[in-house]
C-alpha positions as a printed Julia matrix, in Angstrom:
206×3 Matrix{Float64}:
 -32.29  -11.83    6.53
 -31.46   -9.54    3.17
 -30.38   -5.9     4.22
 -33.59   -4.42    2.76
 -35.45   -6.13    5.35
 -33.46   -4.98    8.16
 -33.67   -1.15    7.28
 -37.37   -1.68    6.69
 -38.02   -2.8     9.93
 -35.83    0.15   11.46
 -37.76    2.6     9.76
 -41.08    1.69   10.73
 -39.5     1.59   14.55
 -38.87    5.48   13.85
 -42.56    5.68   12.53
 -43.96    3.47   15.11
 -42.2     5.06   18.1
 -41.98    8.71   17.22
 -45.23    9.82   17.57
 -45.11    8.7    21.66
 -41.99   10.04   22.1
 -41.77   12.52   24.96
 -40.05   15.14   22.91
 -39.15   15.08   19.23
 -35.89   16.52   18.15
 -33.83   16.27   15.28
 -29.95   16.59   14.87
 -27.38   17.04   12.04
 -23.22   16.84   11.85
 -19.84   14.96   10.44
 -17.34   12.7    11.43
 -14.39   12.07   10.64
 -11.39    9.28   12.17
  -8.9     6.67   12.02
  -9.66    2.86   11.28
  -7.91   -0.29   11.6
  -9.56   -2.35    8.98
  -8.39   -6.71    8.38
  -9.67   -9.83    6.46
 -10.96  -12.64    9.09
 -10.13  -15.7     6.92
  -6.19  -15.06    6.34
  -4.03  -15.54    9.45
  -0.87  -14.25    7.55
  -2.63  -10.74    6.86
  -2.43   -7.61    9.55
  -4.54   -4.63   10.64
  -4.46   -2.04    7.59
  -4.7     2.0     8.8
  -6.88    4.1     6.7
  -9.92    6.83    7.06
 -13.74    7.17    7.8
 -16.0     9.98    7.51
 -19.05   11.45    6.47
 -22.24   13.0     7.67
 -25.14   11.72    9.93
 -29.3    12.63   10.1
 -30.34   11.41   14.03
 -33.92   11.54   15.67
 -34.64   11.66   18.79
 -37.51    8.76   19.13
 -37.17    8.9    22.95
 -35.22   11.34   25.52
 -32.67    8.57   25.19
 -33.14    6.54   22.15
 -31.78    7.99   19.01
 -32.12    6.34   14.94
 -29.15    7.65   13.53
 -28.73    7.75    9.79
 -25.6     8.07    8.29
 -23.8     8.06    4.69
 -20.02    8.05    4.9
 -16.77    7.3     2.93
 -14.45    4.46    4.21
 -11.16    3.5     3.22
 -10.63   -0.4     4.25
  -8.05   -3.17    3.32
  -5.65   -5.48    4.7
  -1.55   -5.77    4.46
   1.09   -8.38    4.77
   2.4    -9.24    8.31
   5.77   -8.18    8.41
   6.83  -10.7    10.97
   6.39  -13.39    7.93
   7.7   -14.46    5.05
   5.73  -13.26    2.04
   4.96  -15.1    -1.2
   7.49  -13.05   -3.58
   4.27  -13.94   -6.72
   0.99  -13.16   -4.34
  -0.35  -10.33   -2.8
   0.86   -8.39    0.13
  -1.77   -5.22    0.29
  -5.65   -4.53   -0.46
  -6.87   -1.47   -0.38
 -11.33   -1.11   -1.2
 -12.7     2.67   -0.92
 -16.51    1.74    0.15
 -19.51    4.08    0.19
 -21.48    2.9     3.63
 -24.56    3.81    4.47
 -24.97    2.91    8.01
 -28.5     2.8    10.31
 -28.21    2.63   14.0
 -30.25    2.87   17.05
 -28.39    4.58   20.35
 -28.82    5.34   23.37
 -27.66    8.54   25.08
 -27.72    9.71   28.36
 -29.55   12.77   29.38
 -26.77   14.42   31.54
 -24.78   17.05   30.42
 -21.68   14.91   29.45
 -23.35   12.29   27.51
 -22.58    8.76   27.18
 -23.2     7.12   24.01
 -24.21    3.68   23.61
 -25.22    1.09   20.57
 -25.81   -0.77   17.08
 -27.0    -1.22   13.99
 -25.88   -2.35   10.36
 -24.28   -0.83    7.36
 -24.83   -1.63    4.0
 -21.35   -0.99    1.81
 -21.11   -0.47   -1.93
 -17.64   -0.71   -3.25
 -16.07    2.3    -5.01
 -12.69    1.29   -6.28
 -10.14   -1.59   -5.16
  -6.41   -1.69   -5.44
  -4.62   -5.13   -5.38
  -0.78   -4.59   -4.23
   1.89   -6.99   -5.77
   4.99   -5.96   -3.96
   4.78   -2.51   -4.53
   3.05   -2.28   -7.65
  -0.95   -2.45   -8.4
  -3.64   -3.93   -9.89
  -6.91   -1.97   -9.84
 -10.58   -2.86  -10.95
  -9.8    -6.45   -9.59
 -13.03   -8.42  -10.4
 -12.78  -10.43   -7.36
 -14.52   -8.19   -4.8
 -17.84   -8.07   -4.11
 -20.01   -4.89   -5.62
 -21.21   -4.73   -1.76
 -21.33   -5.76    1.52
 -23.35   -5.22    4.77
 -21.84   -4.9     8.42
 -23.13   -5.62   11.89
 -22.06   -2.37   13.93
 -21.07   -1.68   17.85
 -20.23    1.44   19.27
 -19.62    2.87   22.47
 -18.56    7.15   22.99
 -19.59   10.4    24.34
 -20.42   13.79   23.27
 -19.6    17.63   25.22
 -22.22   20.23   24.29
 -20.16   23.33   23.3
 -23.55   25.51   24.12
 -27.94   24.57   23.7
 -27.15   24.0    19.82
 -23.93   22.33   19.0
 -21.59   19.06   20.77
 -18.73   17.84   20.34
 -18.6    13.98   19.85
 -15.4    10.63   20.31
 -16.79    7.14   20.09
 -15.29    4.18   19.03
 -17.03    1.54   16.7
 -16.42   -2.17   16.03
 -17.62   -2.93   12.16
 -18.06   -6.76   11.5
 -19.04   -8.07    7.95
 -21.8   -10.21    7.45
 -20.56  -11.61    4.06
 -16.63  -12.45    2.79
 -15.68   -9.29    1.08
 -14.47  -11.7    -2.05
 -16.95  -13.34   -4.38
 -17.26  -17.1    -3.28
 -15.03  -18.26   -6.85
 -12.64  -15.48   -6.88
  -8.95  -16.22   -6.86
  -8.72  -14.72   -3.58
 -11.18  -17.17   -2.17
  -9.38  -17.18    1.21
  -9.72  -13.36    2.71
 -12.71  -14.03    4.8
 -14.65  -11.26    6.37
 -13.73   -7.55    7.15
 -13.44   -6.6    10.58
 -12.33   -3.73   11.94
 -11.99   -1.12   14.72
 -12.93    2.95   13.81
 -11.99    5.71   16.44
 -14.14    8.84   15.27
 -14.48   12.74   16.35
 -18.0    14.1    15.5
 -19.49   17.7    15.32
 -23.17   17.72   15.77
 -25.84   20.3    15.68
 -29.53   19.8    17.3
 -32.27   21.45   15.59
């Protein structure tokens, strides 16, 4: 199913559902946090640290059911295993700077501590990519796809700080749906991004 067709059908959810929702409330904030981002299709390539954050529109379509919009920064890639022996002539690091634009559906509790639960999908458009040949770089590789689109997980909590504002932790499994290389690029063999995001939110309910 193409990505347009999938947010489609989210939004008219939020249409559909929102008008017999038992209250309607809207909320605003950031996050910001750590990932650990790899490529599914090489074996000889590690988890790669870098850094996720942006801002986030949610809707309360239920007491407990929340759409959550977001648009966020994300800094991905994928490094040489240390533990083996790397080709002196290929690559040992990628590093892709993505603008995501993620749409999830959530449920949260209605105690005072909540607890955070769901999924959704992202749809990623590539800012700038940075090929590393044992310590140097190549950038504007045209191997990479212009974008991608994720299938998301995520599982947290939030503390209210008072009525208005919370403080948020979750952490998020982000699974590509397509390779993150174009199918006859010379790096036909990196496979999939996958990769695990720990993230500390403030949010705001209007």
């Amino acid at each position: 199913m193409k990505p347009i067709y999938i947010l489609t059908l989210f939004f008219i959810l939020a249409i559909t559902t929102s008008g017999s929702a038992q209250r309607k409330s809207w909320a605003v904030g950031f996050q910001i946090g750590e990932n650990f981002s790899t490529l599914t299709g090489e074996n000889a390539y590690d988890y790669r640290p870098g850094i996720s954050g942006g801002f986030h529109l949610s809707h309360y379509l239920l007491n407990d059911l929340v759409i959550r919009l977001e648009v966020s920064l994300d800094s991905r890639g994928t490094q040489l295993n240390p533990s083996l022996n790397a080709d002196p002539f290929g690559a040992n690091e990628y590093r892709l700077t993505y603008l995501s634009l993620p749409i999830m559906l959530r449920y949260s509790t209605e105690s005072r501590i909540k607890f955070i639960a769901g999924g959704g999908m992202s749809v990623d458009f590539l800012l700038a990519d940075q090929v590393g040949f044992n310590g140097s770089g190549q950038s504007g590789s045209p191997d990479f796809r212009p974008f991608n689109t994720d299938l998301i997980g995520c599982v947290g909590g939030a503390y209210p700080i008072n009525d208005r504002v919370a403080l948020s932790a979750e952490v998020r499994s982000v699974f590509a749906m397509q390779t993150a290389d174009r199918p006859d690029g010379v790096a036909s063999r990196l496979g999939r991004f996958f990769s695990w995001e720990i993230l500390f939110g403030l949010n705001y309910y209007l």
